[in-house]
C-alpha positions in Angstrom: -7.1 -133.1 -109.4 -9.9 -133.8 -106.9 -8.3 -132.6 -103.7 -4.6 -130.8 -104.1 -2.6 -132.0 -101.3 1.2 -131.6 -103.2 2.7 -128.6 -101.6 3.0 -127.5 -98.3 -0.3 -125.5 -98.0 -2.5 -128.6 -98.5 -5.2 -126.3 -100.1 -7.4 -129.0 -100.6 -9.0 -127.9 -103.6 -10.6 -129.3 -106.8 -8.4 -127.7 -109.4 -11.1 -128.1 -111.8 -13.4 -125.4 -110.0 -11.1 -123.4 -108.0 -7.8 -122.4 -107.6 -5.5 -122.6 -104.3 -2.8 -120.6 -103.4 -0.3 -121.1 -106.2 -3.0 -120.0 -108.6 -2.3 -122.9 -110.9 -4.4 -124.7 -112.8 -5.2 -128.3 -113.8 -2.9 -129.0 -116.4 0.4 -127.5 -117.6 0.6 -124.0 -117.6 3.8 -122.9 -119.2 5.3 -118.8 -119.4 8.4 -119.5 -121.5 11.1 -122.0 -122.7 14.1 -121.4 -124.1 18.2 -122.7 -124.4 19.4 -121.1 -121.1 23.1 -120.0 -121.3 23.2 -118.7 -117.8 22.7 -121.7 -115.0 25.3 -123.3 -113.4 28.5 -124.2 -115.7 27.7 -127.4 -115.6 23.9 -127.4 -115.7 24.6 -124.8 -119.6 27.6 -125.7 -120.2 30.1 -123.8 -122.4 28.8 -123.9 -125.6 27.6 -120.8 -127.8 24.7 -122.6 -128.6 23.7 -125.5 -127.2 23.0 -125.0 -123.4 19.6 -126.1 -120.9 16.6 -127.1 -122.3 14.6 -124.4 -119.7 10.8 -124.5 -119.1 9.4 -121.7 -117.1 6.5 -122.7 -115.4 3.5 -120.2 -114.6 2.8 -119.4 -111.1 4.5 -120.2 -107.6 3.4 -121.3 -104.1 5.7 -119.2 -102.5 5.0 -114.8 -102.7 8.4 -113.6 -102.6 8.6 -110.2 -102.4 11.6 -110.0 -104.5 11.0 -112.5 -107.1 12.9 -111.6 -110.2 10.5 -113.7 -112.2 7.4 -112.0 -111.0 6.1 -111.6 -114.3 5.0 -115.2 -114.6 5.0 -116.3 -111.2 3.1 -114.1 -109.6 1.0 -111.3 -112.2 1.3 -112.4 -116.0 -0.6 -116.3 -117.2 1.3 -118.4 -119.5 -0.4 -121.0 -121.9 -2.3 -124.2 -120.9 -0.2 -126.9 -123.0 -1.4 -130.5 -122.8 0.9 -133.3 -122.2 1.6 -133.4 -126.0 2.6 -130.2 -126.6 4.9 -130.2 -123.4 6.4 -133.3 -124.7 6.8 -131.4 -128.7 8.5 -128.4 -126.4 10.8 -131.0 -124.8 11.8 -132.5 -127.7 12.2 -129.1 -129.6 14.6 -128.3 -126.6 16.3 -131.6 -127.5 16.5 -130.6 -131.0 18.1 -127.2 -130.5 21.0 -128.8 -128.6 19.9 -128.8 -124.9 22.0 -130.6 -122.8 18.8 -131.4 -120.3 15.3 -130.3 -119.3 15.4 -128.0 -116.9 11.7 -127.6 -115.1 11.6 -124.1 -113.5 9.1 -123.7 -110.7 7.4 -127.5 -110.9 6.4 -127.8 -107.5 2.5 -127.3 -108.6 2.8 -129.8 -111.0 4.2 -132.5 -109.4 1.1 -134.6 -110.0 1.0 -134.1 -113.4 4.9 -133.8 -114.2 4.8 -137.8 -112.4 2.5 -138.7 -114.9 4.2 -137.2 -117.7 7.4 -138.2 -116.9 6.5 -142.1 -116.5 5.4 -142.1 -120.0 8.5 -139.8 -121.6 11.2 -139.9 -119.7 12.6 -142.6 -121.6 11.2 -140.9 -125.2 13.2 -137.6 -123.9 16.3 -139.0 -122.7 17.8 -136.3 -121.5 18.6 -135.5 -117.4 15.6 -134.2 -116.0 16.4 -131.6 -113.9 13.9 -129.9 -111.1 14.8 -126.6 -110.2 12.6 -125.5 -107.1 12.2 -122.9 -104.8 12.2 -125.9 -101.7 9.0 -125.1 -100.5 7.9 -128.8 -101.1 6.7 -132.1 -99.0 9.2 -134.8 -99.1 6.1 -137.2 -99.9 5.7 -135.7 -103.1 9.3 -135.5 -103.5 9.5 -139.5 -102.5 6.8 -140.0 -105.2 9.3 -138.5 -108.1 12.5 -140.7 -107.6 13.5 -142.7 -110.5 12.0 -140.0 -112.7 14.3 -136.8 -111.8 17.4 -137.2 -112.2 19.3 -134.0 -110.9 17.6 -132.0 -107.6 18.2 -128.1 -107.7 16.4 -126.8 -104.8 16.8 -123.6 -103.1 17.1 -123.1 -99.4 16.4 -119.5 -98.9 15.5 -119.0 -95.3 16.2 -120.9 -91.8 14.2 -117.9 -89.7 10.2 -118.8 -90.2 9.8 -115.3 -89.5 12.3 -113.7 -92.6 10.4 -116.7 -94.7 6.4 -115.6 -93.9 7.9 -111.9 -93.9 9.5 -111.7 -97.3 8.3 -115.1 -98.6 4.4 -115.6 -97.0 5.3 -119.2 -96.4 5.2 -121.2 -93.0 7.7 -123.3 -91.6 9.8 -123.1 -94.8 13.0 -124.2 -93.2 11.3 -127.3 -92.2 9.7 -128.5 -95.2 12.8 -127.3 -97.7 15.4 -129.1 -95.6 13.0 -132.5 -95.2 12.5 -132.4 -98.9 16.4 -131.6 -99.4 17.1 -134.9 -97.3 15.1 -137.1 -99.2 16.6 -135.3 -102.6 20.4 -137.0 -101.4 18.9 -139.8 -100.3 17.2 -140.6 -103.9 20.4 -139.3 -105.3 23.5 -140.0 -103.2 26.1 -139.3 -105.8 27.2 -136.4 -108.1 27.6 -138.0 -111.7 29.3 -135.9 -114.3 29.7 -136.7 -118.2 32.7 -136.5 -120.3 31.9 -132.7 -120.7 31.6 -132.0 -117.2 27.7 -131.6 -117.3 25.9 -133.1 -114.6 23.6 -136.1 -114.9 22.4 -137.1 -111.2 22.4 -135.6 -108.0 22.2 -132.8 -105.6 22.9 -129.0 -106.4 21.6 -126.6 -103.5 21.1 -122.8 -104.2 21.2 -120.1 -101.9 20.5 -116.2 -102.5 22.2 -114.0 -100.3 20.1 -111.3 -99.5 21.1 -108.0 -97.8 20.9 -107.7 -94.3 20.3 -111.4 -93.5 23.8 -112.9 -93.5 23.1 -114.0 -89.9 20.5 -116.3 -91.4 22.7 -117.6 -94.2 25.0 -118.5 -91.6 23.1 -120.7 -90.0 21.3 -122.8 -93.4 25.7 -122.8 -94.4 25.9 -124.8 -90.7 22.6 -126.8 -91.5 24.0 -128.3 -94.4 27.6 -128.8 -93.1 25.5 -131.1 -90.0 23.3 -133.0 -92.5 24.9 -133.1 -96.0 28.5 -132.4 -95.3 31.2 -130.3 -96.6 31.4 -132.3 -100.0 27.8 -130.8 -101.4 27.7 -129.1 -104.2 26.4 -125.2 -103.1 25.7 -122.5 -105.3 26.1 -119.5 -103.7 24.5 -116.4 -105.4 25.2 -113.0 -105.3 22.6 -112.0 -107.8 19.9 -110.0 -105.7 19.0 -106.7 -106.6 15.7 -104.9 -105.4 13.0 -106.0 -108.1 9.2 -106.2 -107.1 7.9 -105.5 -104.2 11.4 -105.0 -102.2 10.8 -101.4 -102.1 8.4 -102.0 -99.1 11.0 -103.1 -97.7 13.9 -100.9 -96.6 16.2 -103.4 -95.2 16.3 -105.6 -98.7 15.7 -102.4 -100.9 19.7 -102.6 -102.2 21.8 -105.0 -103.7 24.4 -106.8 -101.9 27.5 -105.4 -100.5 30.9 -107.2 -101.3 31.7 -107.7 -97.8 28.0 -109.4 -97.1 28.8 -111.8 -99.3 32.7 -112.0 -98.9 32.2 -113.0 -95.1 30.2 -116.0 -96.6 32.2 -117.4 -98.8 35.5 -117.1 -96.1 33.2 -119.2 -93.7 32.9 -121.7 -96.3 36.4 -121.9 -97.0 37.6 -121.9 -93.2 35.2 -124.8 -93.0 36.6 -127.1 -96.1 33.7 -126.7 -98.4 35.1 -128.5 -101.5 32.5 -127.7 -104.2 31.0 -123.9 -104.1 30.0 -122.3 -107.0 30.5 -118.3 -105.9 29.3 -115.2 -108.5 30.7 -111.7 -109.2 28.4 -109.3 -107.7 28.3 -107.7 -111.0 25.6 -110.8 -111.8 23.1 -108.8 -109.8 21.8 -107.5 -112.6 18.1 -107.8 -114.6 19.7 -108.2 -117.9 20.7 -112.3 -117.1 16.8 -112.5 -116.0 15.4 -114.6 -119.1 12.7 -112.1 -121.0 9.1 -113.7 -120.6 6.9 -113.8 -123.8 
């Protein structure tokens, strides 16, 4: 890639020669992959065995100070994998019993997931899925419709301020709801198998984090305006102090019951129909996937 334009930094640069922000390379750098029991129930499913095809990507264009997966996205390198060993690790996923691919952290390989997918897609035939942090362009999320089938961005932050303090990115709010937009407007409908497993559509995640409710509050009225009371929220509880949070005293805990409570009464009140909520006892390291 002569020029990397795909994320919201528009570095610019030959990843050939030099890296930009994200730190990623110019072809498939991949930390980890494994059956992942612990997404969504219908994203794992039930099953002892069978469960999401995961791919952990290496690296991130976003700094978050409290990244549980640090390791690879921020310190540790994965291995550089050429399209034909990404498509083996797919279909080894397929072979194992995942119920889709689930591509962690993709957002610096749009480019090159485009590519791959338009020759695959069909060979894999499973639901892609594209788990992102929402930190994306809704051009390069235009350019991937017809090849993703389910969209699982996050929304973490509506303050610009929380998301360059905790997060080093500018105007996140504004390029993660954009991008969430186009994501419902590629996929209008929810589709569900037999099994209850999702095959197209629109999952939004959002980590609480302590301290910040106010700001939850307002992406919770944000997506009442635009997407309405019928999308399909995942609401998670999981944040504990991991990182760098320690620099920060106000996000240096986990959350409190009633930080989290108060959220999920709002959604209620206002007729939210399909919210996934967790125990708080899921803030915990040991569902954090171990990286290789």
């Amino acid at each position: 890639m002569s020029k990397c334009l795909i994320c919201p930094w528009e570095c610019g640069v030959d990843r050939i020669k030099k890296l930009g922000v994200c730190r990623a390379p110019n072809q498939f750098e991949v930390a980890h992959w494994q059956i992942h029991h612990w997404e969504e129930p219908f994203i794992s499913g039930q099953h002892p065995i069978r469960g999401s095809g995961t791919i952990f990507f290496s690296h991130c264009n976003l700094r978050c100070v409290y990244c549980q997966n640090y390791d690879i996205s921020q310190i540790n390198h994965g291995q550089l994998v050429s399209e034909e060993k990404f498509l083996k690790i797919c279909l080894d996923l397929k072979q194992k019993g995942a119920y889709n691919i689930n591509l962690v952290s993709p957002t610096p390989y749009s480019a090159y997931l485009k590519k791959f997918l338009k020759k695959y897609k069909k060979q894999i035939g499973l639901p892609i899925i594209w788990n992102s942090n929402g930190y994306e362009k809704a051009k390069t999320i235009k350019s991937l419709a017809n090849l993703v089938d389910v969209w699982l961005p996050d929304i973490k932050y509506y303050d610009n301020q929380i998301a360059q303090k905790y997060s080093g990115a500018k105007n996140y709010f504004k390029f993660a709801s954009q991008s969430i937009l186009i994501m419902r407007k590629i996929s209008p409908q929810d589709i569900f198998n037999s099994e209850g497993l999702i095959e197209k559509g629109l999952v939004i995640r959002h980590l609480v984090l302590p301290n910040q409710t106010e700001d939850s509050f307002k992406i919770l009225n944000w997506i009442k305006k635009y997407l309405g009371e019928k999308t399909i929220l995942s609401l998670m509880s999981q944040y504990y102090p991991t990182y760098q949070a320690f620099k920060y005293p106000e996000i240096n805990r986990k959350l409190k019951n009633e930080e989290y409570q108060e959220l999920v009464d709002w959604l209620i009140k206002n007729n939210f129909e399909n919210v996934l909520i967790q125990d708080l006892s899921s803030a915990d390291k040991k569902f954090t996937p171990k990286f290789k």
